[in-house]
C-alpha positions in Angstrom: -11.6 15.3 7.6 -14.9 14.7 5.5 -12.5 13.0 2.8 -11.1 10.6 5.5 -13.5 10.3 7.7 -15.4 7.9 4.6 -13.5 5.1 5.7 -14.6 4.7 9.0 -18.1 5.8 8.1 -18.8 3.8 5.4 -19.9 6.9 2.8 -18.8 7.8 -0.5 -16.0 10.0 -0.4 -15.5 11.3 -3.9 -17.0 14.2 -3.9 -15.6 15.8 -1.3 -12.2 17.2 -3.7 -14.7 18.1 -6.3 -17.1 19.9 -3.7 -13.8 21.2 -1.9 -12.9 22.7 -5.2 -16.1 24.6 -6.5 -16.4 26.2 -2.6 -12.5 27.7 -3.1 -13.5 28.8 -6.6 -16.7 30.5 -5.5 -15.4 32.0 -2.6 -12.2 33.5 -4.9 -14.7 34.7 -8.1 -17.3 36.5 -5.4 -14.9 37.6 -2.7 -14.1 41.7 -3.2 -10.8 42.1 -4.2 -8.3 45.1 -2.6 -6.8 47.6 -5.5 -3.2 47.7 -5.6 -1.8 51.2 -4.4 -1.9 53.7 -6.9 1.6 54.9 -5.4 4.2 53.0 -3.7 4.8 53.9 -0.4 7.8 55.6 0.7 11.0 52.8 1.1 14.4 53.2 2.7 16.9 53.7 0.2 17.8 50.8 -1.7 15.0 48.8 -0.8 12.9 47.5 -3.7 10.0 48.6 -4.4 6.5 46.3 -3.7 5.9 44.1 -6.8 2.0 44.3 -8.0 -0.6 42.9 -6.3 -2.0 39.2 -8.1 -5.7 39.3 -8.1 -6.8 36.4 -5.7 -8.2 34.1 -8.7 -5.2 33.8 -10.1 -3.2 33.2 -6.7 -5.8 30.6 -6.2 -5.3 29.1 -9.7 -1.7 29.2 -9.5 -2.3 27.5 -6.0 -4.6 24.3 -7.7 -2.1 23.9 -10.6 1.0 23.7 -8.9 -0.8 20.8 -6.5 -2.4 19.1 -9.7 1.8 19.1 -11.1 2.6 17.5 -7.6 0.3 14.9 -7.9 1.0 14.3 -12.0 4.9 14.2 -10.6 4.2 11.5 -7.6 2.0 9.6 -10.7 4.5 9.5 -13.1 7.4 8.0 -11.2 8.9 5.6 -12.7 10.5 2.4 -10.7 13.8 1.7 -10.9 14.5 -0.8 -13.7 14.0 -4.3 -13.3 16.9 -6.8 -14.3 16.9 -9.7 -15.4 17.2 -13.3 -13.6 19.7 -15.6 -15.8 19.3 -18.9 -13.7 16.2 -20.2 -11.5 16.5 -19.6 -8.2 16.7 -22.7 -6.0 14.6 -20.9 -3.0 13.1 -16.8 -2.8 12.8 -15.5 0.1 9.5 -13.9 0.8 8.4 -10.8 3.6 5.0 -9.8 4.2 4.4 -6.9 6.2 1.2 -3.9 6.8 3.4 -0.9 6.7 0.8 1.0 8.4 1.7 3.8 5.3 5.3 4.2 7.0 4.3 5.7 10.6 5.8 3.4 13.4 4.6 2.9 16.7 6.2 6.2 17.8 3.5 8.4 15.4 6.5 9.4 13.2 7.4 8.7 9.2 10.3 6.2 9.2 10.3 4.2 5.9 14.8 3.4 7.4 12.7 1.4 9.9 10.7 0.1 7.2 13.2 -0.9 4.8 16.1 -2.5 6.9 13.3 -5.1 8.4 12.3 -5.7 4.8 16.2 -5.4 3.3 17.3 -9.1 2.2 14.0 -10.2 0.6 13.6 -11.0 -2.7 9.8 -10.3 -3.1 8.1 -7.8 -0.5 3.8 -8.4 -0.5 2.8 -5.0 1.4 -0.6 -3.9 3.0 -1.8 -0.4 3.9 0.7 1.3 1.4 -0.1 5.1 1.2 1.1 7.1 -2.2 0.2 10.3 -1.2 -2.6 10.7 1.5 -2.8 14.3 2.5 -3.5 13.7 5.9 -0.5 12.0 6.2 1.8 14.1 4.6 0.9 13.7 1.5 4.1 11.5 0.7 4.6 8.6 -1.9 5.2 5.7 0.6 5.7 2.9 -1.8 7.9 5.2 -3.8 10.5 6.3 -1.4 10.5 2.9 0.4 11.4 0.8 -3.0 14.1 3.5 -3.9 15.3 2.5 -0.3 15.3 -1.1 -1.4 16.2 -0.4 -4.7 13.6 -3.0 -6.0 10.5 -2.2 -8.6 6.9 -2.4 -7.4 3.8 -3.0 -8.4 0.8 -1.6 -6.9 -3.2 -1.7 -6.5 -5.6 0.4 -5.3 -7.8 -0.7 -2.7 -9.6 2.0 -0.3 -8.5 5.1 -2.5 -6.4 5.5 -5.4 -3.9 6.5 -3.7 -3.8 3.7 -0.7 -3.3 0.0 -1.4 -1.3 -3.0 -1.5 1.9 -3.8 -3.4 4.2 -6.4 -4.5 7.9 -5.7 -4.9 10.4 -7.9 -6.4 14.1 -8.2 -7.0 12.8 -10.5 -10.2 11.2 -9.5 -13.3 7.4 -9.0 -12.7 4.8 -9.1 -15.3 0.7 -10.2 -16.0 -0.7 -8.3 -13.1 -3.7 -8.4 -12.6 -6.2 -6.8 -10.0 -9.4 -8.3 -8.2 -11.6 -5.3 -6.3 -13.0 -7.5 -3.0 -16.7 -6.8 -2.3 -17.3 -4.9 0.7 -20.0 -7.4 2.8 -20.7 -4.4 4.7 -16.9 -3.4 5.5 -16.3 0.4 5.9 -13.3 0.0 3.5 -12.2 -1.2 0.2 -10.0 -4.4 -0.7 -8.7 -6.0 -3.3 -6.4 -8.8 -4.4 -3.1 -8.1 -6.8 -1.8 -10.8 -8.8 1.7 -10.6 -10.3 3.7 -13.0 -11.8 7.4 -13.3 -11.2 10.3 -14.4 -14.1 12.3 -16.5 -11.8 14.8 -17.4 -15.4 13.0 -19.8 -16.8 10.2 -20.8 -14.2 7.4 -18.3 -13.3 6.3 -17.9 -9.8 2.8 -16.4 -9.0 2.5 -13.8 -6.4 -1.0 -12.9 -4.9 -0.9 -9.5 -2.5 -4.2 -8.8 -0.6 -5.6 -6.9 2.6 -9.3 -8.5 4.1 -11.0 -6.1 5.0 -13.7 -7.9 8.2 -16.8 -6.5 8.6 -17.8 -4.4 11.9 -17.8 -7.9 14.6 -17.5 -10.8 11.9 -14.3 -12.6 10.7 -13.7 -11.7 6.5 -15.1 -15.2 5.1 -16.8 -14.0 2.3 -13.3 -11.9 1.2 -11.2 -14.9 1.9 -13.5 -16.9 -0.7 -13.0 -14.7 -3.8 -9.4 -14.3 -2.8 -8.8 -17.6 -2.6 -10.7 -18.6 -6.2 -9.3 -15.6 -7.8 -5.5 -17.1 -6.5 -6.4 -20.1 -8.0 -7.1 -18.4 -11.3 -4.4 -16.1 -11.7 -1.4 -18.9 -10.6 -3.4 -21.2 -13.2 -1.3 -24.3 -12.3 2.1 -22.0 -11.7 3.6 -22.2 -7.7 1.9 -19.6 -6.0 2.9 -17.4 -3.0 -0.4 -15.6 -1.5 0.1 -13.3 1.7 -0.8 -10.0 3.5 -2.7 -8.9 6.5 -5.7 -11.4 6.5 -7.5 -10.1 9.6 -8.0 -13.8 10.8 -6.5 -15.9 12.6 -5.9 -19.5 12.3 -8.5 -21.2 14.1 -10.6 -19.0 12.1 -13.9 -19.4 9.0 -11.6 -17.2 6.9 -8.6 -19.2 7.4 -10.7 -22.3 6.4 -11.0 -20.8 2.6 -7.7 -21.0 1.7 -7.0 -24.1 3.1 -10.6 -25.4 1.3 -8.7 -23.9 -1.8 -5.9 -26.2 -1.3 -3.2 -23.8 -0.2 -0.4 -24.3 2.9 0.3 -22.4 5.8 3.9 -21.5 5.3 3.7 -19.9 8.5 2.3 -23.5 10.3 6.1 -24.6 11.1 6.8 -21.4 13.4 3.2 -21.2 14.8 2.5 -19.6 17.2 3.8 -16.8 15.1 2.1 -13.5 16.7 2.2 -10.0 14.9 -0.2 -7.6 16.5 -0.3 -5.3 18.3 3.8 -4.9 17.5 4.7 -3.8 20.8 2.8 -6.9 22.5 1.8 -9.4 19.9 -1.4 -11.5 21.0 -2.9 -12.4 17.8 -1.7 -14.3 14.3 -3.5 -12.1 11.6 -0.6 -12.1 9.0 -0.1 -15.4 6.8 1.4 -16.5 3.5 -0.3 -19.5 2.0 1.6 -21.7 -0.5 0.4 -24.1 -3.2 1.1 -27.6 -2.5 4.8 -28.7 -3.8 6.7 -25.5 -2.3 7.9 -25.5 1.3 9.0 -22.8 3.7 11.2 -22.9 6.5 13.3 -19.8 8.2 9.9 -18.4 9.1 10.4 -15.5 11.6 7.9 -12.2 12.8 10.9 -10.2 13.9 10.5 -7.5 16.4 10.2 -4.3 15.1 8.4 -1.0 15.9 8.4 0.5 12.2 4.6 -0.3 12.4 1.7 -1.6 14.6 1.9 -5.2 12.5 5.4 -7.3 13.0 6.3 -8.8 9.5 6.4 -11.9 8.3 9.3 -13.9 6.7 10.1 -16.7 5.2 12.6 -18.5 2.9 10.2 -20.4 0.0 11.7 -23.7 -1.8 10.8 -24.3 -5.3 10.0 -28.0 -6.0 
């Protein structure tokens, strides 16, 4: 609770695990430790007879190192293999969606929920992806959901190390790049994930990112350096930018990104509500698109698999 409790708070967190750890050891080195019997007690016949008795420091260190392989295991999974686009694409279709780290509305894991909203995209920008929380479970979200989908991923660290945003694709992905958001007095972390996408032939810049508003004011400053680090990475490329912005159209933070010179993909469809899911009253999830791509089959369809709806869209390359 003192590890999680940071992000609401607004204190540093990590030194809680390394605190956590020299208490346990402590406590296991200095607590008095029962002899085994000297005897074995009497059994029924044919029972086996009590194994010996593991001194606590090494149950506690056979405890830490099977949990350190568990996490090595979730950090060495490897995507499933990425293949390779022979002709350009006349048009990509494109979903957005804060997964909430899998839990629906209903408080339960349901990444099925997750993945048959998202099933049919070609390129998936997620927020609030969790890859191995321990008060949630300790699962690897973004793992299990692109095995689901059957698409590769690439992911950044925003809040934690192990909770983020990520960017999946049924194309070739390459030249990502990461941008940590400054906080401007927000409790948690953000960033901005650039990837580029082989399309066969034509490249097609993809810019993931979760604002992060300060307590009572609209994410301005945020939606500045993601806008001006979009307009860096896509360096002249088509880009596709989207994620849960935390604004809403009418709003300062909005502003930056159309300043930048980016669409509203979403503008065709508006008013395009997604939150709360279960009674959507404000339009805090957008994809922007550089000038020269269009977007139409824009939807937010109903779904409980989270507290956001999604977003999608069908994107036309010029």
């Amino acid at each position: 609770m003192a590890y999680y409790a940071a992000y609401d708070l607004g204190y540093p967190n990590g030194w809680v695990p390394v605190a956590t750890a020299v208490l346990v050891a402590l406590v296991a080195s200095t607590a008095p430790l029962r002899p085994a019997p000297t005897s074995p007690a009497p059994t029924s016949p044919g029972a086996a007879s009590p194994g010996p008795v593991l001194p606590a420091t090494v149950r506690v260190a056979a405890l830490a190192g099977l949990t350190a392989l568990a996490g090595l295991a979730a950090a060495l999974h490897v995507p499933p293999a990425q293949a390779r686009a022979t002709t350009a694409p006349a048009a990509v279709r494109v979903a957005a969606y804060n997964i909430r780290m899998g839990f629906g509305l209903d408080g339960r894991l349901d990444l099925d929920a997750v993945a048959r909203v998202l099933r049919g995209a070609d390129v998936v920008l997620l927020s609030e992806v969790d890859r191995g929380w321990w008060l949630n479970g300790g699962h690897d979200t973004l793992a299990l959901l692109a095995g689901r989908l059957g698409m590769p991923y690439v992911f950044a660290p925003a809040a934690d190390p192990v909770w983020g945003d990520a960017v999946l694709s049924r194309f070739p992905m390459r030249s990502g790049q990461t941008r940590r958001l400054t906080a401007h007095g927000a409790p948690t972390g953000a960033q901005a994930l650039g990837v580029t996408l082989d399309l066969g032939g034509r490249e097609l810049a993809v810019v993931a990112t979760h604002l992060q508003p300060p307590p009572g004011r609209d994410p301005v400053e945020q939606a500045g350096e993601v806008a001006a680090f979009a307009g860096r990475y896509a360096n002249g490329r088509p880009l596709v930018l989207g994620g849960d912005l935390n604004t809403e159209p009418d709003d300062p933070a909005f502003a930056e990104f159309t300043r930048a010179g980016l669409v509203d993909a979403l503008a065709p469809a508006r008013p395009l509500r997604t939150s709360p899911a279960d009674d959507p009253r404000t339009q805090i999830d957008h994809v922007f698109v550089s000038p020269g791509l269009t977007a139409n089959e824009v939807r937010a369809p109903r779904t409980e698999a989270s507290d956001h709806l999604p977003v999608t869209l069908t994107v036309t390359l010029p």
